[in-house]
N, C-alpha and C positions, 0 to 999 in steps of 0.2 A: 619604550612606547608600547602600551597593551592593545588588542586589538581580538576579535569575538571572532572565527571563523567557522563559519556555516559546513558542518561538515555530515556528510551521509555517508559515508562508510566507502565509497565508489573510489575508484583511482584518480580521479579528477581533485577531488575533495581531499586527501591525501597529500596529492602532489603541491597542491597548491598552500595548504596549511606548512609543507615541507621547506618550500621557497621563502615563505614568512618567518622560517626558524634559521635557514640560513643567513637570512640576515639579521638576525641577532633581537627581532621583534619577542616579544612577551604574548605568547597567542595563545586564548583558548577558545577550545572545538567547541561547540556546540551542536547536539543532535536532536535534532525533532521525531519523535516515535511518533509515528500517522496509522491507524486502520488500515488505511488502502495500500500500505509498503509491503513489498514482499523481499526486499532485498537484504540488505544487513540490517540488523537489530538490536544492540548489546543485550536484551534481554536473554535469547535465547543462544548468546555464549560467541556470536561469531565477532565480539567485540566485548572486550573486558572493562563495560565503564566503572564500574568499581574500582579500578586499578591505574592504566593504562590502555593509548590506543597501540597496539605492537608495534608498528612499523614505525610510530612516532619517540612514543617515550615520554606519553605528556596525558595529565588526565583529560578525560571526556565528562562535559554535562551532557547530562540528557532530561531532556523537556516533553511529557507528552503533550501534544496539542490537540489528540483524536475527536474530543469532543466539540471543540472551537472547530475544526474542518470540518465537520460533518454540514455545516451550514452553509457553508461556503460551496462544496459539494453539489446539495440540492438548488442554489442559487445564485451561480454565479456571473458577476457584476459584466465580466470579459466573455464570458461562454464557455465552450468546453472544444476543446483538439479533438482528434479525428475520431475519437472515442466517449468516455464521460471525464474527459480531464481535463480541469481546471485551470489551465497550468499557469496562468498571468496571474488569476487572483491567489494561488497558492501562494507563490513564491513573493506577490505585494504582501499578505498575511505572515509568512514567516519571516520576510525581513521587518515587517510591523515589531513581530512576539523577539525579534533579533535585536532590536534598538531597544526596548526595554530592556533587556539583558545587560548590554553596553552599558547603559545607565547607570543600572544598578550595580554595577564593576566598575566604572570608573575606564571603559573602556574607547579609543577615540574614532576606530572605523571598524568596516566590516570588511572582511575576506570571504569570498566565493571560489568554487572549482570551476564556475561557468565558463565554457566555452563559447567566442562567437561561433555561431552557424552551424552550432552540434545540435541543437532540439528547434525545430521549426516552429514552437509558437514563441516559446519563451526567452530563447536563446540569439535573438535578431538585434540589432543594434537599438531601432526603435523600440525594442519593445525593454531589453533591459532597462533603458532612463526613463521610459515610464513605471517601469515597478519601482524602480529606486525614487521616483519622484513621490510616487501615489505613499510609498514608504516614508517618506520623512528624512531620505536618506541622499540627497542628490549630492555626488561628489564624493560619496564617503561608504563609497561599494569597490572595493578593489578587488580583479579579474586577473592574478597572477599570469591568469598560462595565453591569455589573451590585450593583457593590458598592452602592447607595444601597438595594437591595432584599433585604439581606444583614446577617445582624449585623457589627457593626465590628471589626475584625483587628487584632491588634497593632500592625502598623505605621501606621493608623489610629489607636488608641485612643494611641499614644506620640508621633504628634505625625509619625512622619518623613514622612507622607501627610496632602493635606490632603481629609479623605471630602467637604468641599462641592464641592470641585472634581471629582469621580469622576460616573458615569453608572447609570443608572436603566432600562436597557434589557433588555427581555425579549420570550421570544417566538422566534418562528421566522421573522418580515419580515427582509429584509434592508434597508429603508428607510431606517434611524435610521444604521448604518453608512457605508453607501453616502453620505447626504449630510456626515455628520462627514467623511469619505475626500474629501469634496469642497472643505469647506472647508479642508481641509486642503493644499489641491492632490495629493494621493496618488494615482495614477493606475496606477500598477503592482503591481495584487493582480490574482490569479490569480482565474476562475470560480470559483463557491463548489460549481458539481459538480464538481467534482475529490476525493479525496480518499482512503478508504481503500476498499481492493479488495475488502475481507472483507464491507464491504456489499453490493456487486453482486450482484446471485442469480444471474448466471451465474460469475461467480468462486466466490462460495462454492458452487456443485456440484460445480468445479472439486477445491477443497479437500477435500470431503466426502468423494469419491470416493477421493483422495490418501489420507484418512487411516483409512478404511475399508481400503485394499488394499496400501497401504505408510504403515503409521505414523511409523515411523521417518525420513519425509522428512528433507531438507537443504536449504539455500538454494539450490542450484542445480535442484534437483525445486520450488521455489516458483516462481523465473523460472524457467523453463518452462512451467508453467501460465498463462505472462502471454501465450504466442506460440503462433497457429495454430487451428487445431480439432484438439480432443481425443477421439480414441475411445476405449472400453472393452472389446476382446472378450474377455476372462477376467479372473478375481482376478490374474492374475499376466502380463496381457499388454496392453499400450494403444500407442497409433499418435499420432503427433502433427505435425500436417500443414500447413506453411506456408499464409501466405495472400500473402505477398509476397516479394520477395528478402530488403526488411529482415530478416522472419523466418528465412527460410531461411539465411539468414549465421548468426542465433542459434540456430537448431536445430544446425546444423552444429557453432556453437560451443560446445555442450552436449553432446555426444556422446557415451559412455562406452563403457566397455570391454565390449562382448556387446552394443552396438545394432547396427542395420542401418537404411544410409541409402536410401531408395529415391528414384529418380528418371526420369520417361516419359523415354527415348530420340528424340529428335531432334524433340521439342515442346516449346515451351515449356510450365513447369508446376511443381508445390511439390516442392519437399524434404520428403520423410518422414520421420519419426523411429520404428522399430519397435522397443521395448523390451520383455524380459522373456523369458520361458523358452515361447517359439514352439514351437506344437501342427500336427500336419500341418494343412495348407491356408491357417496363418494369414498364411503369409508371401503367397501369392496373393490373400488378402483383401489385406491391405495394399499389393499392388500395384494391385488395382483399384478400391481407393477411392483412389489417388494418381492414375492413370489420369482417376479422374472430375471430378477438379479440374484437369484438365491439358487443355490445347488438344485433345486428342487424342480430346475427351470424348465424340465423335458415333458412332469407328471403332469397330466391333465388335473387333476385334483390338489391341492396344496394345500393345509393345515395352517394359520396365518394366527397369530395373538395379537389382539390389540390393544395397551393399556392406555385404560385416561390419567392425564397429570391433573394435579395429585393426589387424589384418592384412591390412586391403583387400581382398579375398577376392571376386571377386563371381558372380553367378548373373543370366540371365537368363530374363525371364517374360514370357510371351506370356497376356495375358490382359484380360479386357470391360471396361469401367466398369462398376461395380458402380452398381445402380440406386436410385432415390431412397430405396424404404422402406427399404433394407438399410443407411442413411446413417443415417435416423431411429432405427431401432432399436440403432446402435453409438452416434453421439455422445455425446459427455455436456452438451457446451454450445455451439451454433456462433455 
């Protein structure tokens, strides 16, 4: 019997994809790549989908879906948890993008990590059978590590799952996991703070701001919000100001046609990023708060370049570090 398991890289999603091969099921992982994840990724190596998932021994797909959430993001049907997250209409969405999958494999239900009573919007009794309902999927979402606390699922009540063998785990501990992952030998799951960015209250000011002042974002205005400190000085004008080279390579890399890159002159110091439709003196603000993050931070006087994208065009500016309240009162999240 084949079956599509939802899996994100976390020890939940592991474990539970693990319990499905013990018993001799035909599973495959399935990864949705999001914008707003911060946590595992196989892109960036801490999962080999090319290959293998390590601890399994079995390949990983992976699906981005970043552009389809983005809308869901600015609009969604259920609201948003204590932050800007989504988190009913995600998971009704990914098990949406989840059952075409099936489909098109020939596969007969869906495996989840989900814990009862681990995430307070998503993770509640009610509230799972309505995503699995809104999904297309009622009956045919199976809760390995939580299923004994759950009515029984078709692949359950038909025999291809054996429910004595499935888990009774609930709750927000990560204890009952952690020692299964042991007996297990499972030793490569990622922190369990890692995960989506829409929870952080500084990301989602981040977002709010975003979609207050340009709705119409794109994935490239969401990473961006992932690099630097953000300022605000108009509806229609924001600064965005490395904290390291790392960044400063990605601010660079992001650049568009009508920004202006600023940079202190012969100190080291951030790249700036100044976007939008610049009001006299904004551009000197934004060289003296680039100033004030810059080695340069002490000199009354600072040297400041600033080029236009993309005609490289540039001006120079002789101007202060701008002082601490004037930080406080533009940031939006540092």
């Amino acid at each position: 019997m084949k079956a599509v398991s939802l899996f994100s890289g976390g020890l939940d999603s592991i474990l539970a994809t693990k319990l499905m091969l013990e018993q001799g099921l035909d599973i495959e992982p399935l990864y949705f790549r999001l914008a707003f994840c911060c946590g595992v990724d196989p892109e960036n190596g801490s999962l080999d989908f090319c290959r293998t998932i390590p601890s399994l021994g079995i390949p990983l797909n992976v699906m981005d879906v970043s552009g389809e959430m983005l809308e869901i993001v600015k609009l969604p049907v259920y609201g948003y948890g204590s932050n800007m997250n989504p988190c009913i209409d995600c998971k009704i969405f990914m098990m949406r993008k989840a059952k075409e999958h099936m489909e098109r494999i020939g596969a007969s239900f869906l495996v989840t990590g989900e814990v009862l009573g681990e995430r307070p919007m998503s993770q509640r009794k009610d509230a799972m059978f309505l995503i699995e309902k809104r999904a297309g999927l009622q009956g045919l979402v199976l809760r390995p590590l939580s299923a004994r606390l759950l009515p029984p699922t078709v692949p359950e009540r038909e025999g291809w799952v054996d429910r004595e063998r499935l888990l009774d785990i609930q709750g927000r501990s990560r204890k009952p996991q952690i020692q299964l992952a042991a007996r297990y030998g499972i030793e490569d799951y990622p922190d369990p703070a890692g995960g989506c960015l829409l929870t952080d209250p500084g990301f989602a000011r981040r977002i709010k701001d975003l979609l207050i002042h340009q709705p119409e974002f794109n994935l490239p205005d969401v990473t961006l919000l992932k690099c630097g400190r953000h300022f605000r000085f108009s509806p229609r004008v924001k600064l965005v100001v490395g904290r390291n080279e790392i960044e400063n390579q990605k601010i660079k890399d992001l650049s568009q046609m009508g920004d202006r890159l600023l940079r202190v002159n012969r100190y080291p110091g951030p790249l700036s990023l100044l976007r939008g439709e610049v009001e006299a003196g904004e551009i000197e603000k934004a060289a003296a708060i680039t100033a004030r993050y810059s080695k340069a931070r002490h000199l009354k006087d600072v040297e400041v370049v600033c080029r236009k994208i993309p005609d490289g065009s540039q001006q120079i500016l002789m101007v202060s570090p701008v002082p601490e309240e004037e930080v406080k009162r533009l940031i939006i999240h540092e």
